[in-house]
PAKEFI-692683 format. One record per residue (C-alpha): residue number from 1; residue in three letters; x, y, z. Coordinates in steps of 0.05 Angstrom, whole numbers, plus 5000, padded with zeros to 4 digits. Layout:
// residues N
+------+------+------+------+------+
| resi | resn |    X |    Y |    Z |
+------+------+------+------+------+
|  NUM |  ALA |    X |    Y |    Z |
...
+------+------+------+------+------+
***
This chain:
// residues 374
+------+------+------+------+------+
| resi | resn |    X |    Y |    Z |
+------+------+------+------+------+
|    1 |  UNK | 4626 | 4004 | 2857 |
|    2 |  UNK | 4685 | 3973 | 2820 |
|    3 |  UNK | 4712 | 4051 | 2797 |
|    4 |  UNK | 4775 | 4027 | 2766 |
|    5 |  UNK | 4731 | 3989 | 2728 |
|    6 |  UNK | 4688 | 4035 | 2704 |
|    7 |  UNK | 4740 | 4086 | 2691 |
|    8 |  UNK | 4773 | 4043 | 2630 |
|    9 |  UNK | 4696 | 4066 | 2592 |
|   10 |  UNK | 4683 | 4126 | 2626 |
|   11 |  UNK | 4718 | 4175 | 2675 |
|   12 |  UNK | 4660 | 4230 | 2669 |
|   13 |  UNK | 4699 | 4267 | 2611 |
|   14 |  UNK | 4652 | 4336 | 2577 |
|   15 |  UNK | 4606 | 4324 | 2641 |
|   16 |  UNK | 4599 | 4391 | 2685 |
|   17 |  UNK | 4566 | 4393 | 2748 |
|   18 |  UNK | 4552 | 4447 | 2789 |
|   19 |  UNK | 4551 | 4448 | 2860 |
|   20 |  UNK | 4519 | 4488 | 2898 |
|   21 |  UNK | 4551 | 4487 | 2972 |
|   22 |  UNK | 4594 | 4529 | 3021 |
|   23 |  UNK | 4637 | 4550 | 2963 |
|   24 |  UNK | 4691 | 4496 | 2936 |
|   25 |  UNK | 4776 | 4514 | 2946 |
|   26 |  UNK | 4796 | 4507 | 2875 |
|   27 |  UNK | 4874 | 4496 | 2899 |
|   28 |  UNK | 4868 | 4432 | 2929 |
|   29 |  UNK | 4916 | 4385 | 2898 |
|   30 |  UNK | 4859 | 4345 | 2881 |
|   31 |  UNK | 4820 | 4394 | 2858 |
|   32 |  UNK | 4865 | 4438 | 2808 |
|   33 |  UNK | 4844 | 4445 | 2742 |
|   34 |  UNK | 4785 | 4418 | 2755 |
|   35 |  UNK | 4733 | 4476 | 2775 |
|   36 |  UNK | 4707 | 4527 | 2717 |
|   37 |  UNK | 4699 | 4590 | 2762 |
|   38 |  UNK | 4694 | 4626 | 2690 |
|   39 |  UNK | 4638 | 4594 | 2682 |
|   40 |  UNK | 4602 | 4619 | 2748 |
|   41 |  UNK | 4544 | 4671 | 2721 |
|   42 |  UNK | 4575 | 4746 | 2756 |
|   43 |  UNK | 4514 | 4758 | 2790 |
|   44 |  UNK | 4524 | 4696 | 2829 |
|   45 |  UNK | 4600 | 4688 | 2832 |
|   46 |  UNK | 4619 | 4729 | 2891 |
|   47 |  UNK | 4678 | 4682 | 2933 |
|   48 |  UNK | 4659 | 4617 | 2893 |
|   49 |  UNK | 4726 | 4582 | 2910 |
|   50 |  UNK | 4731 | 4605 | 2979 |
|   51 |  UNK | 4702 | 4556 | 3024 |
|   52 |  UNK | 4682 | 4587 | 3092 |
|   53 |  UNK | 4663 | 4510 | 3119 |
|   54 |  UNK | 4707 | 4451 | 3081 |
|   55 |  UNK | 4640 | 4418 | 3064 |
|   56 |  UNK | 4636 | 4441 | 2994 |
|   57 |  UNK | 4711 | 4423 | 2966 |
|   58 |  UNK | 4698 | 4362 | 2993 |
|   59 |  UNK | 4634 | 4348 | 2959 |
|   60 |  UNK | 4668 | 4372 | 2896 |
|   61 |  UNK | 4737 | 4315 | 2907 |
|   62 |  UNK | 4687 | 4271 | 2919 |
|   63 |  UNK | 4654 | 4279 | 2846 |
|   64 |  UNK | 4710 | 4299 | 2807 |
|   65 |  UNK | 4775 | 4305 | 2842 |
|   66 |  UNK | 4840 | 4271 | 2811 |
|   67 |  UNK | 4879 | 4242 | 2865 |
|   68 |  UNK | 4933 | 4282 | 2857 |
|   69 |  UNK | 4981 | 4306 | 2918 |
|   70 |  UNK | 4952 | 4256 | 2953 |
|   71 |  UNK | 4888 | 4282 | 2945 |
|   72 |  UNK | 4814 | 4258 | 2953 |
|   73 |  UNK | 4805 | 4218 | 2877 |
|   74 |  UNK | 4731 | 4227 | 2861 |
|   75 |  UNK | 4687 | 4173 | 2822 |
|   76 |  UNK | 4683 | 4224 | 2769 |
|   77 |  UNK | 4748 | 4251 | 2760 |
|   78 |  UNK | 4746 | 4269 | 2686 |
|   79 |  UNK | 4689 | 4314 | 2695 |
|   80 |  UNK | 4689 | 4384 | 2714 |
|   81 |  UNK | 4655 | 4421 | 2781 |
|   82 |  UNK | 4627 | 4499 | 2766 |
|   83 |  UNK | 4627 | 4523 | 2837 |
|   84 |  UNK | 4571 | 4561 | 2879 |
|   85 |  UNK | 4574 | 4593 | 2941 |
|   86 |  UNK | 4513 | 4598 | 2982 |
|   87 |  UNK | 4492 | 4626 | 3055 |
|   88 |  UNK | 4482 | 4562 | 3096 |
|   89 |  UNK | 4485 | 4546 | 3176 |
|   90 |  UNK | 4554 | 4559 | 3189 |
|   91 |  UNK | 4560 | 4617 | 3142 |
|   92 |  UNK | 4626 | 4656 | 3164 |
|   93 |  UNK | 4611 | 4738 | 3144 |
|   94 |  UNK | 4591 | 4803 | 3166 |
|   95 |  UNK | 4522 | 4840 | 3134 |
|   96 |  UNK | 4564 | 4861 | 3080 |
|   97 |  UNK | 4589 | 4794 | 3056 |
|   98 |  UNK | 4513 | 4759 | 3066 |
|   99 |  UNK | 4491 | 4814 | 3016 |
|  100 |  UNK | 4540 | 4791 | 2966 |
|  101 |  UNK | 4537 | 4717 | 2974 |
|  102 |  UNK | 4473 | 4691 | 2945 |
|  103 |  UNK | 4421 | 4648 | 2971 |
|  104 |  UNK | 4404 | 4575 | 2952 |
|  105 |  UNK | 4348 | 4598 | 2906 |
|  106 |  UNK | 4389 | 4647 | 2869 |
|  107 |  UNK | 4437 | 4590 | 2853 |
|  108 |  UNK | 4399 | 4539 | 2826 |
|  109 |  UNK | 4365 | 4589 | 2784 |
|  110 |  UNK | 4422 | 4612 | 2758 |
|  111 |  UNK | 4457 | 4546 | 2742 |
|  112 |  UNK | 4396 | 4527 | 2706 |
|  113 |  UNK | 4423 | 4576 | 2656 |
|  114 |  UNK | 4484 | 4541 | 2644 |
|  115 |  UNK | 4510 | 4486 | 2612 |
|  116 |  UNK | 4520 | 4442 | 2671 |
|  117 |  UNK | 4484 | 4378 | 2664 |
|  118 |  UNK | 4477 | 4361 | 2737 |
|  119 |  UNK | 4460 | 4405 | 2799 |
|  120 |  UNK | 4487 | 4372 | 2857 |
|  121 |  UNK | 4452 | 4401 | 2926 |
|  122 |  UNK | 4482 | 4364 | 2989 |
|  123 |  UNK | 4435 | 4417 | 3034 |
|  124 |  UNK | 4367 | 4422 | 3062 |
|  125 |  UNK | 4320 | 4450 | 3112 |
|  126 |  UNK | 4256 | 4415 | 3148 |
|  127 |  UNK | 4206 | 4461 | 3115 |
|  128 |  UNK | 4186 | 4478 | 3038 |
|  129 |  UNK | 4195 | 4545 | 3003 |
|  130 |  UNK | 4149 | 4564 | 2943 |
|  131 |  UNK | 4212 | 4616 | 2913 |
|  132 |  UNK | 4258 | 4548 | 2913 |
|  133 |  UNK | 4208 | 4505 | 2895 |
|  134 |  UNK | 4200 | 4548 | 2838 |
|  135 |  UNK | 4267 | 4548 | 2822 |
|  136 |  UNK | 4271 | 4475 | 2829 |
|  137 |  UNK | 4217 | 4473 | 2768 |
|  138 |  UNK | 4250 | 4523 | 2727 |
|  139 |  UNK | 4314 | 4482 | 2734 |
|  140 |  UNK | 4279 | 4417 | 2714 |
|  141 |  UNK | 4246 | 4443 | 2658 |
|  142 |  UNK | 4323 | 4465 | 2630 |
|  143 |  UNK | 4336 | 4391 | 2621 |
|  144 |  UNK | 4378 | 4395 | 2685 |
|  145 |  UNK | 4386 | 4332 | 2731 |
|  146 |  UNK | 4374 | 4352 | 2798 |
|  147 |  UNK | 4408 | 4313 | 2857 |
|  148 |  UNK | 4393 | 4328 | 2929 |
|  149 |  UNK | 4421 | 4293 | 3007 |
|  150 |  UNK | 4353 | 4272 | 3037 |
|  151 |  UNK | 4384 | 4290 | 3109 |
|  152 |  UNK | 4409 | 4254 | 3170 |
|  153 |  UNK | 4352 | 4255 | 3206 |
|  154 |  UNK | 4349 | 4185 | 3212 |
|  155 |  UNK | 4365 | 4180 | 3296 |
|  156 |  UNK | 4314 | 4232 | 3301 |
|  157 |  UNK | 4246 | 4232 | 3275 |
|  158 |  UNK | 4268 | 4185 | 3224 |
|  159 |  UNK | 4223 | 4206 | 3170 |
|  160 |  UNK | 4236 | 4276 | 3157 |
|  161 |  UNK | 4262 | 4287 | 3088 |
|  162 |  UNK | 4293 | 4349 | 3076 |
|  163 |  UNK | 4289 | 4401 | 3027 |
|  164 |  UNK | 4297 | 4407 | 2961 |
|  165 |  UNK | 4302 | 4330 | 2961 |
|  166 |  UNK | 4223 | 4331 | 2972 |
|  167 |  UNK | 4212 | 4375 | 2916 |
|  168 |  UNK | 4183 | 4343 | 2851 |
|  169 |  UNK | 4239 | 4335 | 2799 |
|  170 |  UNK | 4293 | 4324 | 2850 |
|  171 |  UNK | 4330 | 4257 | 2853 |
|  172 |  UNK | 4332 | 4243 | 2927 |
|  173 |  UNK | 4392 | 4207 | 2958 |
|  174 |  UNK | 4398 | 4170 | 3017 |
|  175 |  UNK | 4469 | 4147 | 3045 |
|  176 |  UNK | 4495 | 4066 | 3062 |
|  177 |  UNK | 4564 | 4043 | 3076 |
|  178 |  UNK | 4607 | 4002 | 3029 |
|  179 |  UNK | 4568 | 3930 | 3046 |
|  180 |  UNK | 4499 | 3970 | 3032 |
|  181 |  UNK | 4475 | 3985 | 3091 |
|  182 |  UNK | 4432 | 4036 | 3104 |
|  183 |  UNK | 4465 | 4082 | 3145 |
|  184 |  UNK | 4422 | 4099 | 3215 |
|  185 |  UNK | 4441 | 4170 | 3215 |
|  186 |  UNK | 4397 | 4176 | 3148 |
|  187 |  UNK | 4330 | 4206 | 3138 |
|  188 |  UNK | 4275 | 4163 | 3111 |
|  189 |  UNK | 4216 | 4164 | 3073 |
|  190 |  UNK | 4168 | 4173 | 3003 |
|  191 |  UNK | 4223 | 4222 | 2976 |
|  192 |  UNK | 4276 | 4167 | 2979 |
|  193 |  UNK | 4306 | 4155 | 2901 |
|  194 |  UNK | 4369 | 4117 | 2910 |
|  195 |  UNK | 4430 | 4097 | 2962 |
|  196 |  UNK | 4500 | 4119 | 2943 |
|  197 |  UNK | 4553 | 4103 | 2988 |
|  198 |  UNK | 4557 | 4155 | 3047 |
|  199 |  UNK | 4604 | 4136 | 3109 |
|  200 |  UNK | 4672 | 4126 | 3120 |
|  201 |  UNK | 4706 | 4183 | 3074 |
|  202 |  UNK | 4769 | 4224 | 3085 |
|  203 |  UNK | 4743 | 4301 | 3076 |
|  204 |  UNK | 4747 | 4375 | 3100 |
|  205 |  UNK | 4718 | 4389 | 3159 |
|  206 |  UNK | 4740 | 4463 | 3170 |
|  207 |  UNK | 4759 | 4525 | 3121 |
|  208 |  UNK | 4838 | 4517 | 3139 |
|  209 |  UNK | 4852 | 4455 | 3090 |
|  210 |  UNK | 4912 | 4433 | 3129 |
|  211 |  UNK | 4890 | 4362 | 3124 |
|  212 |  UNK | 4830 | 4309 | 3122 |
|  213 |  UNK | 4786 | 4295 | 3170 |
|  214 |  UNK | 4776 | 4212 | 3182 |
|  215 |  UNK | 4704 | 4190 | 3175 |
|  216 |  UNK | 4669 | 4243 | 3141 |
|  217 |  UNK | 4595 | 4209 | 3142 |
|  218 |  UNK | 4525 | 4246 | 3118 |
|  219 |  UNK | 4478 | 4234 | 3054 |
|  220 |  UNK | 4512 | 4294 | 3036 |
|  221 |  UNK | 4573 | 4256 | 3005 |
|  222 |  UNK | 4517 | 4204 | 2980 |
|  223 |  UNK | 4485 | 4260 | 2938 |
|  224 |  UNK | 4553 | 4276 | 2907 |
|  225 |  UNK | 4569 | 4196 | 2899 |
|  226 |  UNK | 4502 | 4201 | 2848 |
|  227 |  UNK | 4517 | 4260 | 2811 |
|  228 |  UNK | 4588 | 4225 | 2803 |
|  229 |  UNK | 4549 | 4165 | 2786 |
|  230 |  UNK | 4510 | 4202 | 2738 |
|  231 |  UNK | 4563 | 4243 | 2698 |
|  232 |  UNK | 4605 | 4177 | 2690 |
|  233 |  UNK | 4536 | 4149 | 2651 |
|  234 |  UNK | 4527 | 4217 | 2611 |
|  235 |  UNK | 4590 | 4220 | 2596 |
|  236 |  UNK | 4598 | 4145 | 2563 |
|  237 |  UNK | 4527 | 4169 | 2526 |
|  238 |  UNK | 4538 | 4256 | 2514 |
|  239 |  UNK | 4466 | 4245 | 2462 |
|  240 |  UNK | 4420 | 4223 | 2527 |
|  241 |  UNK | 4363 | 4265 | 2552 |
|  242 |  UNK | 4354 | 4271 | 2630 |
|  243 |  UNK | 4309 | 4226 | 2621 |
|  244 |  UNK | 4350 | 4169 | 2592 |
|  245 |  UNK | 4392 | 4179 | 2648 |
|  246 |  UNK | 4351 | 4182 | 2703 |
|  247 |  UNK | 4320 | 4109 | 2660 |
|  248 |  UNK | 4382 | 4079 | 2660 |
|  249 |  UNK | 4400 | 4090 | 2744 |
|  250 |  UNK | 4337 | 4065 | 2757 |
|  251 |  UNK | 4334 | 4001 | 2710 |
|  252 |  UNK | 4401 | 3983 | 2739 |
|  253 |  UNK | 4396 | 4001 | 2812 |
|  254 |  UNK | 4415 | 3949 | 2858 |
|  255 |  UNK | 4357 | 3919 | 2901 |
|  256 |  UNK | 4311 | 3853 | 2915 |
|  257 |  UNK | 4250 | 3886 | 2903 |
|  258 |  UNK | 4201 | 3902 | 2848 |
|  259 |  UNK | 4224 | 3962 | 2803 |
|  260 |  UNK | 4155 | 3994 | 2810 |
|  261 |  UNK | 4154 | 3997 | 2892 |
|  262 |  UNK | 4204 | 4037 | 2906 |
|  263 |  UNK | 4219 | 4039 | 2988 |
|  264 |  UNK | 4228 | 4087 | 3042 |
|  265 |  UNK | 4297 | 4074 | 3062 |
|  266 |  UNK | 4328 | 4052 | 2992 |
|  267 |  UNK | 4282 | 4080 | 2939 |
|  268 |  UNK | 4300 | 4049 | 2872 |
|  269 |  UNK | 4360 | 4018 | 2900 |
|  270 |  UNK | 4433 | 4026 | 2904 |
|  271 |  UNK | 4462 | 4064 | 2851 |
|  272 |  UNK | 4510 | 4020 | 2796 |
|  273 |  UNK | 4532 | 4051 | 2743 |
|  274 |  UNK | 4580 | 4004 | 2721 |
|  275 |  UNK | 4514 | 3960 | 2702 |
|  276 |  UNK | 4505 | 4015 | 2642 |
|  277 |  UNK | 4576 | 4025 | 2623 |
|  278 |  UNK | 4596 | 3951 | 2619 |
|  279 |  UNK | 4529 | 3933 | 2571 |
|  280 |  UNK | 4544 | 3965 | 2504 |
|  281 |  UNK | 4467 | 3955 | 2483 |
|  282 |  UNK | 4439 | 3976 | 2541 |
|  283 |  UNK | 4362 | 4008 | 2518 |
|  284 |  UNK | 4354 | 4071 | 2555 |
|  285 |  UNK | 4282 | 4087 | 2527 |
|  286 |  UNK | 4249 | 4144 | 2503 |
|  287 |  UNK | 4278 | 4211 | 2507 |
|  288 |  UNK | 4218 | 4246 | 2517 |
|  289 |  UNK | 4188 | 4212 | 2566 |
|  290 |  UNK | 4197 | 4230 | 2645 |
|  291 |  UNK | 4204 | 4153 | 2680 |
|  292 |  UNK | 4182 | 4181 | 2747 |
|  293 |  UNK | 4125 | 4223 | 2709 |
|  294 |  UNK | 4071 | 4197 | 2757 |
|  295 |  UNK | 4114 | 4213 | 2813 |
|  296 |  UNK | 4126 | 4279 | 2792 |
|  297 |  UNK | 4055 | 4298 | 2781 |
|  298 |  UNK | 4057 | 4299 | 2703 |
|  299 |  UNK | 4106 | 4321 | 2661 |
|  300 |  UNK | 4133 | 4390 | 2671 |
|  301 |  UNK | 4142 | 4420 | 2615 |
|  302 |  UNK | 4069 | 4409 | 2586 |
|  303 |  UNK | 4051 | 4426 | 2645 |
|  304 |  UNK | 4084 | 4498 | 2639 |
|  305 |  UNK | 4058 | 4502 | 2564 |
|  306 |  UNK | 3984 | 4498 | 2586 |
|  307 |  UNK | 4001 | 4547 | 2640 |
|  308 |  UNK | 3972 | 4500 | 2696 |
|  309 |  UNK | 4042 | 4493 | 2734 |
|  310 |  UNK | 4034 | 4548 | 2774 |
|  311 |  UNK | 4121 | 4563 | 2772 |
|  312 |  UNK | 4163 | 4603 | 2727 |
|  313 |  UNK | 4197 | 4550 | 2685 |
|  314 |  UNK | 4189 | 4573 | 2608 |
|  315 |  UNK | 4139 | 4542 | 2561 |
|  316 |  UNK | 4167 | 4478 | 2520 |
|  317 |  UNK | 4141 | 4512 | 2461 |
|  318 |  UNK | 4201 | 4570 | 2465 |
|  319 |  UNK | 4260 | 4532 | 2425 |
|  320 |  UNK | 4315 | 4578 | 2445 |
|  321 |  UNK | 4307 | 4547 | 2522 |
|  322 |  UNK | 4306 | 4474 | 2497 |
|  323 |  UNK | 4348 | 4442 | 2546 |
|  324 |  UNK | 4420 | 4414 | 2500 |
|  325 |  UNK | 4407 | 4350 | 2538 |
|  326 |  UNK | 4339 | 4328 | 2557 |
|  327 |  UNK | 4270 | 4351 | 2540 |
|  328 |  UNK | 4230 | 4345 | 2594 |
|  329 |  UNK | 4278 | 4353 | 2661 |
|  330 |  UNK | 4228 | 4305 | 2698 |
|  331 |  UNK | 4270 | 4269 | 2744 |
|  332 |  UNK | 4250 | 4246 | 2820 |
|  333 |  UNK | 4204 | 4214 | 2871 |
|  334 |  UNK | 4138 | 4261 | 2902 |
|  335 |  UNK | 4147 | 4322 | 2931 |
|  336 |  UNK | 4114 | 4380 | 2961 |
|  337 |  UNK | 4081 | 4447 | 2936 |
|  338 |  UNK | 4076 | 4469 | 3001 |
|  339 |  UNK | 4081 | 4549 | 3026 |
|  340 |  UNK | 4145 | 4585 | 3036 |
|  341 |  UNK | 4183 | 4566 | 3102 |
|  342 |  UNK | 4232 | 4602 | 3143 |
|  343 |  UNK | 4273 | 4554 | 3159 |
|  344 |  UNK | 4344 | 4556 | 3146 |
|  345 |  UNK | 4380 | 4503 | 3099 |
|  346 |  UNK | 4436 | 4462 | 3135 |
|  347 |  UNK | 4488 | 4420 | 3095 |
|  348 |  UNK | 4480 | 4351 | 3099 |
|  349 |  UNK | 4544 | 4325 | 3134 |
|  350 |  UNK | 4562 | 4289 | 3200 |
|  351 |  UNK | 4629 | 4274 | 3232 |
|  352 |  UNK | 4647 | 4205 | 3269 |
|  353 |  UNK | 4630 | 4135 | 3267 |
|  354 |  UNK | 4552 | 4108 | 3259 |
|  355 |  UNK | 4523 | 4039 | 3256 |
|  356 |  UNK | 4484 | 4021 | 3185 |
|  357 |  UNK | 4420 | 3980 | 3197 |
|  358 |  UNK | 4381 | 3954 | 3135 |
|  359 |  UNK | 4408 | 3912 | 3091 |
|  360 |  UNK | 4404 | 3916 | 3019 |
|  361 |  UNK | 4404 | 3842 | 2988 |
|  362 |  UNK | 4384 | 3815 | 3053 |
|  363 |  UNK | 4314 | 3832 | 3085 |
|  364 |  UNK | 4321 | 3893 | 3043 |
|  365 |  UNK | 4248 | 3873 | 3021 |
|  366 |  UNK | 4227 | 3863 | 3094 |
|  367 |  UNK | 4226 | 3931 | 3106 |
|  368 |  UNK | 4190 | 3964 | 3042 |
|  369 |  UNK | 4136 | 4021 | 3045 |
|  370 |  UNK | 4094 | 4049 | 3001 |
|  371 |  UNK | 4119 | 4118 | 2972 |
|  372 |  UNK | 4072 | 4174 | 2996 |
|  373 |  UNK | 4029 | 4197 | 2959 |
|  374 |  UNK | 4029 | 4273 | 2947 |
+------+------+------+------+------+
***
């Protein structure tokens, strides 16, 4: 991805993203200074920075950490994590502590009411839930860019694609290794967005932070490698909508493949964001105007006006919830409006060595599908 490259027009700099995880250790070397638990809504901050699993800090070096001590250096490292603790498989707690720590749902919701541009989700669960779904919408229509791990159910069924990736308005992100290969432990599918590299990464893979792990592998560091991606092209343009955003990865995604036929093991392509930075007159469209609109069943936010959506997200008639960056929050491939599931949501990581398979560049086209329809 050519970082230090990159980094001399944009490090990521006024860019917040929040991510929404095990909780994220805030006193990692790499990690100092660089988490806004201040800015963690009360109702929602109970143990933000203590990380009962490893997975989350490391999402969070991965976006935004500095390097320092020795440290995990993130592709965003001028931006800033707000950290959320969630209940996921693996939670460490009594009754009492599961009462405190909130839910998934409760999260997203409530980091839609922040300033936080992005809303990185390395999680998921097999089955659909109309509260999250909900939230999902309400979160969109804030003008946030949502980015979700689309599993590792790739040696499995192959084509199950988690949740909230599936979800209209969520950028789904699939994992390859640094030639571009898809990586065989990754879920595939119509909910498929974009490829960030996901194998191969120093991380933490327990709540002790006495050292990395080797070969940290999942599209859960994928998801944050986008929202990294992201903030480092938000950043270099602070005036851009969601939308322009979302434009911009897509325009500039690597693949051998039409724009408008997106696949089911790539998407769009691999995300490049150094094809934005390094092209001072790069045209990132209209504002206004959702790119994956048809994907995404319409446009959300006119949608909500005429009362037809069905969610909670406010009506984009009420100026005091304009979104500071973005006007519609439409950003992702088709999901589901499916009812509420019990299932529980599992973060998207795996330890140990895995083969890749397809190839982006060559035969990527060879294996193309059709996006599914809703």
């Amino acid at each position: 991805m050519q970082a230090e490259k990159m980094w001399k027009v944009s490090t990521g700099k006024g860019v917040k993203v929040a991510v929404i995880d095990s909780g994220v250790n805030a006193d990692t070397p790499s990690l100092k200074g660089q988490v806004l638990l201040d800015e963690v809504p009360k109702a929602v901050a109970y143990r933000a920075t203590d990380d009962y699993l490893g997975h989350g800090t490391t999402m969070a070096e991965l976006i935004a950490g500095t390097g320092a001590g020795g440290g995990l250096k993130g592709l965003a490292p001028g931006a800033k994590i707000v950290p959320y603790r969630a209940e996921f498989d693996g939670f460490k707690g009594g009754a009492e502590e599961k009462k405190k720590t909130p839910d998934a749902t409760e999260a997203i919701r409530a980091a839609a009411d922040t300033d936080a541009e992005i809303i990185n989700m390395s999680f998921g669960a097999q089955g659909p839930s109309s509260k999250e779904e909900a939230a999902i919408q309400y979160a969109a229509s804030k003008g946030k860019l949502l980015i979700a791990a689309v599993g590792n159910d790739g040696q499995g069924s192959g084509d199950t694609i988690g949740y909230p990736a599936a979800y209209h308005y969520v950028v789904g992100v699939t994992a390859s290794d640094e030639a571009g290969s898809v990586s065989q432990f990754a879920s595939a599918g119509g909910y498929v967005d974009f490829a960030a590299p996901g194998q191969d990464f120093p991380g933490w893979c327990d709540a002790t932070f006495r050292s990395y792990c080797d070969d940290v592998n999942g599209t859960s560091a994928a998801a944050a490698i986008a929202s990294a991606s992201a903030a480092l092209v938000w950043s270099a343009h602070p005036d851009w909508t969601v939308n322009q955003v979302t434009r911009a990865l897509i325009d500039t995604a690597g693949r051998n493949w039409p724009k408008n036929k997106p696949g089911k093991y790539l998407g769009y392509g691999a995300v490049r964001p150094r094809m934005v930075l390094e092209n001072s007159h790069y045209d990132p469209g209209p504002a206004n105007v959702d790119p994956l609109a048809k994907e995404n069943g319409g446009d959300l936010l006119a949608k909500s006006a005429s009362g037809s959506s069905g969610s909670s997200a406010p009506s984009a008639s009420t100026p005091s919830q304009a979104p500071a960056k973005g006007s519609t929050g439409g950003t992702s491939a088709a999901g589901s409006s499916a009812e509420s599931s019990s299932d529980s949501n599992t973060l998207w990581i795996a330890l140990g060595a895995v083969a890749a398979v397809i190839v982006i560049g060559g035969g990527g086209a060879a294996v193309m599908r059709a996006r599914r329809a809703r």
